[in-house]
N, C-alpha and C positions, 0 to 999 in steps of 0.2 A: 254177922257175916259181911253186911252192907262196910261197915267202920275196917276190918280187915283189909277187905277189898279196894277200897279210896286210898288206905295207907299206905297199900304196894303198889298202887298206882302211882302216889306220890314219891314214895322211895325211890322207885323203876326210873322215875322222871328226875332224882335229884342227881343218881349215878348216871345218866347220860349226861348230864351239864358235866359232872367233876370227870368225867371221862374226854367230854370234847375240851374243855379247858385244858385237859391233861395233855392232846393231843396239840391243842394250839402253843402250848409250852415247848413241847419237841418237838416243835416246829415240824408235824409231821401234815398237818393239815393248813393249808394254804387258804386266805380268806380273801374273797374278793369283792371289789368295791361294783357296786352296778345299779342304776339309773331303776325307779321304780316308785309305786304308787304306795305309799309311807302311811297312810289313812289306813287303808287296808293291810296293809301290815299290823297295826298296830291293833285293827279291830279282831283280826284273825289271832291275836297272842291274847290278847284281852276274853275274847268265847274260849280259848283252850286253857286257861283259868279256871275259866267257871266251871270246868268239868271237877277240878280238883278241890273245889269247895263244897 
């Protein structure tokens, strides 16, 4: 059940990226540039990783 559960997690996780991607193509979603702390960005994508390993 453990193996099920990680895999539609990952799934879940793969169709919101081809979803936003989808949306930044028709230019429905607007991205914007802004001034921030990049370490911690990076350490906060890097932990929400390791949930899906």
């Amino acid at each position: 059940m453990e193996i099920i559960y990680k895999n539609t997690n990952r799934m879940n996780h793969l169709i919101d990226e081809i979803m936003t991607f989808n949306e930044i193509e028709m230019k429905q979603l607007k991205i914007t540039v802004k001034q921030g702390d990049i370490l911690s960005y990076i350490y906060m994508i890097y932990r929400s990783r390791l949930d899906f390993s």
